[in-house]
PyMOL Python script that loads the backbone (N, CA, C, O; Angstrom):
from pymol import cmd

cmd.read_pdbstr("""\
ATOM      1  N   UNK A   1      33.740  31.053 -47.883  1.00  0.00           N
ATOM      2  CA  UNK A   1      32.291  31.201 -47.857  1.00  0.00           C
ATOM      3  C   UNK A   1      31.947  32.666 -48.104  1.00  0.00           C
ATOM      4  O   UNK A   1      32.459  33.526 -47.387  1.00  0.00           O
ATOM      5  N   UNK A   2      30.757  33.124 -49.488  1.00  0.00           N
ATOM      6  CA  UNK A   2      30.758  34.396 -48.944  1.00  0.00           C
ATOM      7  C   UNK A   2      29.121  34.587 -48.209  1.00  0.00           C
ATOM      8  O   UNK A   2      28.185  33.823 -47.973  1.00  0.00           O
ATOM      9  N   UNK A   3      29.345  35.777 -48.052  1.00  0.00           N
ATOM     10  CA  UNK A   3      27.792  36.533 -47.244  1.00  0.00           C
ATOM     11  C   UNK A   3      27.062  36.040 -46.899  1.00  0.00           C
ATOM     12  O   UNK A   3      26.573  35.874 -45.782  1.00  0.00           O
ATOM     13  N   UNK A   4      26.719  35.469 -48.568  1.00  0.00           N
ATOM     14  CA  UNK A   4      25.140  35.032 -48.227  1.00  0.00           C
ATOM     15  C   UNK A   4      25.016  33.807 -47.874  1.00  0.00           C
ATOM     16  O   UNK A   4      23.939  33.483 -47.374  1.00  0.00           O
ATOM     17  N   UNK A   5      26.140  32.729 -48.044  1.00  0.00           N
ATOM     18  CA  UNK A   5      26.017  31.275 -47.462  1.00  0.00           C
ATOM     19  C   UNK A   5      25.774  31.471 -45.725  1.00  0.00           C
ATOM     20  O   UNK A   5      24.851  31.002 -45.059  1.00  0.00           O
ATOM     21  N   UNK A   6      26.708  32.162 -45.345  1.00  0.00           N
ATOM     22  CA  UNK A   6      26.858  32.390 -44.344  1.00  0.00           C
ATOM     23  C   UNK A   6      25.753  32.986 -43.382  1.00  0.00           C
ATOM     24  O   UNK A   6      25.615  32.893 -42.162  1.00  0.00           O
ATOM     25  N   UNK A   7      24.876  33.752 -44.542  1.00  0.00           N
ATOM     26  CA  UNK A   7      23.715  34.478 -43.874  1.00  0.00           C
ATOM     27  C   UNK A   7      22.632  33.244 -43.614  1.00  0.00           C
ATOM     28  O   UNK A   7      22.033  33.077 -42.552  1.00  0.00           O
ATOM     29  N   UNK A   8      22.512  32.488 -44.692  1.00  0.00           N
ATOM     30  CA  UNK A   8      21.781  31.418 -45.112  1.00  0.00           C
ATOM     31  C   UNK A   8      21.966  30.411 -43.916  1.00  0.00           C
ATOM     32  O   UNK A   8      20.896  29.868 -43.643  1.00  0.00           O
ATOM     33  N   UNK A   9      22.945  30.033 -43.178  1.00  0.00           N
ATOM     34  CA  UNK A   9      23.017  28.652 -41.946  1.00  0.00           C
ATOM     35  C   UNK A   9      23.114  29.771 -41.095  1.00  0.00           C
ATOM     36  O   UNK A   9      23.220  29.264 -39.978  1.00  0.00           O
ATOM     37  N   UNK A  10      23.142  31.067 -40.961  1.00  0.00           N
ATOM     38  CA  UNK A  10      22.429  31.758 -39.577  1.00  0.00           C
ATOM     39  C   UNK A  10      20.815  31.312 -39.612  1.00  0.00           C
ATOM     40  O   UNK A  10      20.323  30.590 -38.745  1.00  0.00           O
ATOM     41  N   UNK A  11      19.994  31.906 -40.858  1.00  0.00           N
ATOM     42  CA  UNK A  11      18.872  31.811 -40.797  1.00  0.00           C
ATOM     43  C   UNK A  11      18.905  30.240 -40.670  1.00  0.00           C
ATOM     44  O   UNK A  11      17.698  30.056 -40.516  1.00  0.00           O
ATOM     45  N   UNK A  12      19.149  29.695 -40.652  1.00  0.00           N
ATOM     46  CA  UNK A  12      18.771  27.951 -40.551  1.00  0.00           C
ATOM     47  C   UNK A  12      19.010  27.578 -39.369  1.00  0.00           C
ATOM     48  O   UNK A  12      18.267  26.658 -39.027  1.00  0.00           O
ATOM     49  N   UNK A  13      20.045  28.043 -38.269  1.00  0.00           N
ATOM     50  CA  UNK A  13      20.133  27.795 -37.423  1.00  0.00           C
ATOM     51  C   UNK A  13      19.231  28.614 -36.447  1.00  0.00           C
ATOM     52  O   UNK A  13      19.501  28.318 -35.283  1.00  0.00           O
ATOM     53  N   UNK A  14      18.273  29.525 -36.551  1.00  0.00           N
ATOM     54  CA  UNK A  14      17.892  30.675 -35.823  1.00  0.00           C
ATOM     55  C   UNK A  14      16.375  29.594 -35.654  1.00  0.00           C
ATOM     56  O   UNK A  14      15.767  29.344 -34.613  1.00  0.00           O
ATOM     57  N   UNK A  15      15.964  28.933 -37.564  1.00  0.00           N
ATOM     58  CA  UNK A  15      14.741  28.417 -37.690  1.00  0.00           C
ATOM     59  C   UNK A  15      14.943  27.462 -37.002  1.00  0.00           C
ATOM     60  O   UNK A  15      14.095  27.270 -36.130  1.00  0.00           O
ATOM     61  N   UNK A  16      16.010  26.561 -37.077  1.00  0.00           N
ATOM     62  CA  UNK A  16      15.664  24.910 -36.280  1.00  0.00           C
ATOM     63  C   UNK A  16      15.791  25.036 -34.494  1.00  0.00           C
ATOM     64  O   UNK A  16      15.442  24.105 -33.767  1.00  0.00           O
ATOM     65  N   UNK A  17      16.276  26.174 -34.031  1.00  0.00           N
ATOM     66  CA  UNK A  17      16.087  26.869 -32.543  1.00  0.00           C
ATOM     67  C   UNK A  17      15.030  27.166 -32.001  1.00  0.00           C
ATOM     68  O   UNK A  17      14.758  27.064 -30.805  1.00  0.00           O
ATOM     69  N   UNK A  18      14.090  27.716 -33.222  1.00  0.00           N
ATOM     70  CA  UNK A  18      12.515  28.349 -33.121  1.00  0.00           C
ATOM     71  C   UNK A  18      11.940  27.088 -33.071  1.00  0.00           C
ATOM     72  O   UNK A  18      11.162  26.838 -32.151  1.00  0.00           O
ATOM     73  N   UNK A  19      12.254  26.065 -34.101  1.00  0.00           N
ATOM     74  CA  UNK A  19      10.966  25.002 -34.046  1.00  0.00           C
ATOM     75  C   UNK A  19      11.396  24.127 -32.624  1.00  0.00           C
ATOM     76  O   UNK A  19      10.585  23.696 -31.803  1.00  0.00           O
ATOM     77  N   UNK A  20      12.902  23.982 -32.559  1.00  0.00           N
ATOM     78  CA  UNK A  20      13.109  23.021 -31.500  1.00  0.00           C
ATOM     79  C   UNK A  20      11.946  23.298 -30.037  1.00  0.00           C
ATOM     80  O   UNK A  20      11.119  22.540 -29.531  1.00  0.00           O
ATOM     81  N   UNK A  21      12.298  24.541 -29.737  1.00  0.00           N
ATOM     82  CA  UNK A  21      11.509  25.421 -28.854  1.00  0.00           C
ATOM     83  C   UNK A  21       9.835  25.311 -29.270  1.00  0.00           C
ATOM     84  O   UNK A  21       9.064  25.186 -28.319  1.00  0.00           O
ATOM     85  N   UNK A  22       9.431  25.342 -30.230  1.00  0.00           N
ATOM     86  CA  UNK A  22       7.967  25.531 -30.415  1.00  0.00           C
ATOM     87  C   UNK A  22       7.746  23.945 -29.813  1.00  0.00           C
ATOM     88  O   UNK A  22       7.306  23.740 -28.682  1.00  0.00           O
ATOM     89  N   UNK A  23       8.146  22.804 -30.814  1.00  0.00           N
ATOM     90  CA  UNK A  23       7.775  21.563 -30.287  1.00  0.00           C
ATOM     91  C   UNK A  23       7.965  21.005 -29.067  1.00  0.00           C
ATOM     92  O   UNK A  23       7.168  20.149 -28.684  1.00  0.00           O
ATOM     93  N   UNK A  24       9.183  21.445 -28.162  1.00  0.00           N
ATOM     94  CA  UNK A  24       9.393  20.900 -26.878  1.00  0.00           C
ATOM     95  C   UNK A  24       8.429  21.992 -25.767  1.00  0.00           C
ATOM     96  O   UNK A  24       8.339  21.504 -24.640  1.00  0.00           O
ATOM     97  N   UNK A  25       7.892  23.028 -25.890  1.00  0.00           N
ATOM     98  CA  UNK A  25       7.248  23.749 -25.252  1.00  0.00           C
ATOM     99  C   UNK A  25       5.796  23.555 -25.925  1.00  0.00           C
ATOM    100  O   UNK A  25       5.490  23.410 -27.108  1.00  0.00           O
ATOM    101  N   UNK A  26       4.859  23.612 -24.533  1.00  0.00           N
ATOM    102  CA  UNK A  26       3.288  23.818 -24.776  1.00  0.00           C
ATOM    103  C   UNK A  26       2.878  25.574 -26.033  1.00  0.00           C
ATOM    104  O   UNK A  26       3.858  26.196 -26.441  1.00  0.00           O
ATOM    105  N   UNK A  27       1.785  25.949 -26.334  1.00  0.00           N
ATOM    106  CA  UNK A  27       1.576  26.752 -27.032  1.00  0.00           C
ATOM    107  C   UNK A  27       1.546  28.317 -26.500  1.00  0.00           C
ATOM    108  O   UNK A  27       1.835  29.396 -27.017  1.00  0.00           O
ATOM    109  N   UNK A  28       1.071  27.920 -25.264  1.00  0.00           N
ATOM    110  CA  UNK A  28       1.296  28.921 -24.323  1.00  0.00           C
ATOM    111  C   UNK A  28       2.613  29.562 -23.917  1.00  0.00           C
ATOM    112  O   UNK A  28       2.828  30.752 -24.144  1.00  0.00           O
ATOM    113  N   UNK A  29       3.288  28.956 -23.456  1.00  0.00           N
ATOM    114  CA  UNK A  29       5.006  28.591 -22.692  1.00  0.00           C
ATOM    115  C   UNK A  29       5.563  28.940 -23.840  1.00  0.00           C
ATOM    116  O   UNK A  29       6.544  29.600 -23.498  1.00  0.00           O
ATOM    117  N   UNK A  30       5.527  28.891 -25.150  1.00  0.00           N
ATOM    118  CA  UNK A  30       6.301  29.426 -26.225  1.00  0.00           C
ATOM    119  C   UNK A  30       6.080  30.446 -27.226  1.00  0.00           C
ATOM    120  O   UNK A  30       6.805  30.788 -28.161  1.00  0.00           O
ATOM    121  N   UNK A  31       4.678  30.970 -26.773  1.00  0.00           N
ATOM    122  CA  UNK A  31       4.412  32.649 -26.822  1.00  0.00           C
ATOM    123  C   UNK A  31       4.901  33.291 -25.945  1.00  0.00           C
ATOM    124  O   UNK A  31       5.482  34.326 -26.271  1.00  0.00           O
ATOM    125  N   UNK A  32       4.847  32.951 -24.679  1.00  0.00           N
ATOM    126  CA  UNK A  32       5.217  33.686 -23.651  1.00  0.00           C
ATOM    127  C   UNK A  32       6.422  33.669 -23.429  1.00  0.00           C
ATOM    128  O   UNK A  32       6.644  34.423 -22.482  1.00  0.00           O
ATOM    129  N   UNK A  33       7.302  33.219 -23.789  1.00  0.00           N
ATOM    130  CA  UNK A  33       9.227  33.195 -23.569  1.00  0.00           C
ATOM    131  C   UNK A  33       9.688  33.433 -24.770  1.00  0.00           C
ATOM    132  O   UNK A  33      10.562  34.270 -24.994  1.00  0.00           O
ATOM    133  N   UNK A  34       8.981  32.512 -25.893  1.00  0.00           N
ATOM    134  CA  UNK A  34       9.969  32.607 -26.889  1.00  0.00           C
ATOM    135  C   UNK A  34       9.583  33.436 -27.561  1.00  0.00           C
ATOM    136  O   UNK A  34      10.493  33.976 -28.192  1.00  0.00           O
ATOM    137  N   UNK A  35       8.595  33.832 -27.749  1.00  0.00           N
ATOM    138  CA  UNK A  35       7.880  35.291 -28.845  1.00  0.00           C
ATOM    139  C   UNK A  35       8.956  36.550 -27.900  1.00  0.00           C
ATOM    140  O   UNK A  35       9.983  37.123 -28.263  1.00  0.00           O
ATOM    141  N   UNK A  36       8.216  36.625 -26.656  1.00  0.00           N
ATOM    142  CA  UNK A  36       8.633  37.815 -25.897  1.00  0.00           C
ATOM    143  C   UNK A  36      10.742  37.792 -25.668  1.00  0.00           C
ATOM    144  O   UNK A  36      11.251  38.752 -25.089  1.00  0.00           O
ATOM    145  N   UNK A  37      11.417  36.933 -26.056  1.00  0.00           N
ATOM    146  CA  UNK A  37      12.569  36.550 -25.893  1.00  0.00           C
ATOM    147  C   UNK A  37      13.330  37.386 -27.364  1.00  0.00           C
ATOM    148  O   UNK A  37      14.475  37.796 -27.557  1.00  0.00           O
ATOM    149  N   UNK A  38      12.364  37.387 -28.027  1.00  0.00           N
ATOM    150  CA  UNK A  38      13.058  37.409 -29.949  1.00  0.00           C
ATOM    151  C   UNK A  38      12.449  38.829 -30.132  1.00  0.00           C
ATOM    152  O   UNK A  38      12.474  39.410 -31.217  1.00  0.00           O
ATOM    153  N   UNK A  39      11.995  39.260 -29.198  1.00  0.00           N
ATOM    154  CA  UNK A  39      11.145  40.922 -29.558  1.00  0.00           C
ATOM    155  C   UNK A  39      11.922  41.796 -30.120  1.00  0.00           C
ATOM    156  O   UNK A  39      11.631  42.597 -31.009  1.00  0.00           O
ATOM    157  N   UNK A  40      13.280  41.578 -29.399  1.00  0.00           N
ATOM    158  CA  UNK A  40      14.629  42.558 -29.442  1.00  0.00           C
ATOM    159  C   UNK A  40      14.834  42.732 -31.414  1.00  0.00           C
ATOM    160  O   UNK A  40      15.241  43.598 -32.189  1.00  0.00           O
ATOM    161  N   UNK A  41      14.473  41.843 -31.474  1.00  0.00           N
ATOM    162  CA  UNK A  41      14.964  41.395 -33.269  1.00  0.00           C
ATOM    163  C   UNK A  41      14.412  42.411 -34.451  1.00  0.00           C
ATOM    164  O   UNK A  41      14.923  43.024 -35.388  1.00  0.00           O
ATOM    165  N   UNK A  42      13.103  42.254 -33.899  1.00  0.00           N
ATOM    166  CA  UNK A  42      12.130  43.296 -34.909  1.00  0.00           C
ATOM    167  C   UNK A  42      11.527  44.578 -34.761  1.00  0.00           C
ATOM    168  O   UNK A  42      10.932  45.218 -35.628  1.00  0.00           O
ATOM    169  N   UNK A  43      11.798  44.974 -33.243  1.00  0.00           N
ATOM    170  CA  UNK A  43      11.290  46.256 -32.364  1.00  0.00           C
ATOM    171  C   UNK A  43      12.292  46.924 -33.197  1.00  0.00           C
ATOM    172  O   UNK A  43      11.659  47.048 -34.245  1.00  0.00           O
ATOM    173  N   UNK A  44      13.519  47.466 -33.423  1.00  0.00           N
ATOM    174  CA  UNK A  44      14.203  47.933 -33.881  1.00  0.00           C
ATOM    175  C   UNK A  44      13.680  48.518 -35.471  1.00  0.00           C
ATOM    176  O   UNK A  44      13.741  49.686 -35.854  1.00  0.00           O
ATOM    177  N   UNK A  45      13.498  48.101 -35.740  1.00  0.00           N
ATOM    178  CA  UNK A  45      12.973  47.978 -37.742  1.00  0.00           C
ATOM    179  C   UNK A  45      11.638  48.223 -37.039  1.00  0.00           C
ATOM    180  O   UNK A  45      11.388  49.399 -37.307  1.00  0.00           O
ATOM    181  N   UNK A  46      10.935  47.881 -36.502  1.00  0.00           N
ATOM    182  CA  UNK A  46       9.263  48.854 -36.670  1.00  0.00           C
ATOM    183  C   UNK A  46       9.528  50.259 -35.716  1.00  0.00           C
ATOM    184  O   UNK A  46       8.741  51.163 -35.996  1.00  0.00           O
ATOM    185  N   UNK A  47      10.568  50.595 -34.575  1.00  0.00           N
ATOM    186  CA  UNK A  47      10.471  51.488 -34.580  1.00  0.00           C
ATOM    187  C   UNK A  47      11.501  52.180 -35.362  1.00  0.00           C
ATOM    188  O   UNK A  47      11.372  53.335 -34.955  1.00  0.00           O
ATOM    189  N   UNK A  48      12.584  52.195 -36.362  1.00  0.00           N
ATOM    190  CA  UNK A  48      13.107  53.247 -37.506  1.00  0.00           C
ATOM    191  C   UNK A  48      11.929  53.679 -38.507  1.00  0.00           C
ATOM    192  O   UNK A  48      11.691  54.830 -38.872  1.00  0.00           O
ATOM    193  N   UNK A  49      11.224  52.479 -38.881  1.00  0.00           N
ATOM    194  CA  UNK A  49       9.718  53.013 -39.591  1.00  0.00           C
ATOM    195  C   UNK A  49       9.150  53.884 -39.016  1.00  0.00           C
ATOM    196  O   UNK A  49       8.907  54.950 -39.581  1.00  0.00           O
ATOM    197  N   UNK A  50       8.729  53.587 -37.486  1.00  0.00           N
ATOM    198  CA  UNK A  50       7.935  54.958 -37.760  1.00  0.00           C
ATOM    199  C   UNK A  50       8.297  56.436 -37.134  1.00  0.00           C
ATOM    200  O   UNK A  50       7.581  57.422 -36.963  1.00  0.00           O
ATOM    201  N   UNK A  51       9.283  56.272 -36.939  1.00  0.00           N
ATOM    202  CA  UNK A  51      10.563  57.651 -36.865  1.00  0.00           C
ATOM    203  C   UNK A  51      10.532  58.196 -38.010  1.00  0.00           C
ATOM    204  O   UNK A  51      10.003  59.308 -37.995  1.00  0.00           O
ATOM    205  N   UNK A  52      10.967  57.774 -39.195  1.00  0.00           N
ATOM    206  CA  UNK A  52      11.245  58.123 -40.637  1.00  0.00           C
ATOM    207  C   UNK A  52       9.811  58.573 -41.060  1.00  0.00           C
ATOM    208  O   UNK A  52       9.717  59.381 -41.984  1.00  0.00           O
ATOM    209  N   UNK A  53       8.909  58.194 -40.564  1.00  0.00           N
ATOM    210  CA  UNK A  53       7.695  58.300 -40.837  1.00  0.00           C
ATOM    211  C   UNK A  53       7.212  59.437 -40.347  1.00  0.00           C
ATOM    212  O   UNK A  53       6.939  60.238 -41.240  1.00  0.00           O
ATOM    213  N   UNK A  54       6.966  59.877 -39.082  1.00  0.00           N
ATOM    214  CA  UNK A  54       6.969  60.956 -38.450  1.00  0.00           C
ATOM    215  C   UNK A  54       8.239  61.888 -38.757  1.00  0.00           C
ATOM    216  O   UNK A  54       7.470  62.835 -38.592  1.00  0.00           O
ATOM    217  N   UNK A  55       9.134  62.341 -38.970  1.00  0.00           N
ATOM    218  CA  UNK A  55      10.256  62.741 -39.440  1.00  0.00           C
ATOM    219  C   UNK A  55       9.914  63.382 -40.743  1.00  0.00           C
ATOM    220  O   UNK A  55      10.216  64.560 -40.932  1.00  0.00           O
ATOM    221  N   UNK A  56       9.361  62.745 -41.563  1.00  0.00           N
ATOM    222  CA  UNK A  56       8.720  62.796 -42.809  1.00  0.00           C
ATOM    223  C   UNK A  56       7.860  63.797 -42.851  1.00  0.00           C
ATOM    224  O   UNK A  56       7.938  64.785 -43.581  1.00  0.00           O
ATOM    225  N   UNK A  57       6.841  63.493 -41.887  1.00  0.00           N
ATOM    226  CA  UNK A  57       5.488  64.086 -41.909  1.00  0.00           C
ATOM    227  C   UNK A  57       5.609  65.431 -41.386  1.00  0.00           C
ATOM    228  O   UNK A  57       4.729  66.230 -41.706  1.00  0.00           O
ATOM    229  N   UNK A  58       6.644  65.850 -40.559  1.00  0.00           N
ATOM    230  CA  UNK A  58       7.329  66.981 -39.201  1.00  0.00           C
ATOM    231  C   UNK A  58       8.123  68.016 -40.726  1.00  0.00           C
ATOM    232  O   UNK A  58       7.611  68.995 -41.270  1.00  0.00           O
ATOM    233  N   UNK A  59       8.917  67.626 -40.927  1.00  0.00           N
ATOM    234  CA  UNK A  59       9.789  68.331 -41.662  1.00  0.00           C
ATOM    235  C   UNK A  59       9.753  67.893 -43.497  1.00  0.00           C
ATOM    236  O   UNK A  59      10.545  68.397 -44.293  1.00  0.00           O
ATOM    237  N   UNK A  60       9.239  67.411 -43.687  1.00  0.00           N
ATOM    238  CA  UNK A  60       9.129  67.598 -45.105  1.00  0.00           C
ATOM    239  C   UNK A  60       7.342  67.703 -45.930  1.00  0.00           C
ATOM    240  O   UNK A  60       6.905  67.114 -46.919  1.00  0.00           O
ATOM    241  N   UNK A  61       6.813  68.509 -45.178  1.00  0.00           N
ATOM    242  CA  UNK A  61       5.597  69.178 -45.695  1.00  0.00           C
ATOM    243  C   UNK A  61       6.238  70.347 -46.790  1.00  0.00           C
ATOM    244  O   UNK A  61       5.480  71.094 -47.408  1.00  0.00           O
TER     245      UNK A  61
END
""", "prot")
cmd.dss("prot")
cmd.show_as("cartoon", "prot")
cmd.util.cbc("prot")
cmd.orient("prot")
């Protein structure tokens, strides 16, 4: 298998986890656990943005 198959049934397995969870939980109950549960995922990548960003703005005037 290379990379990207492999990347491909992560993302498939990550999506059918998300929906399992969305449908067996109320709308509420699955903002509140499962949004706040997956934060770890994307906090990372919005804060290198705006490091690089400020970083940017600090030292390359």
């Amino acid at each position: 298998m290379n990379s990207t198959t492999i990347g491909l049934i992560i993302l498939l397995i990550i999506f059918l986890v998300v929906a399992f969870k969305f449908f067996t939980q109320s709308l509420a109950d699955f903002l509140d656990k499962g949004a706040k549960s997956t934060l770890w995922l994307w906090l990372p990548f919005v804060a290198l943005k705006r490091l690089t960003k400020q970083f940017n703005e600090k030292y390359k005037k």
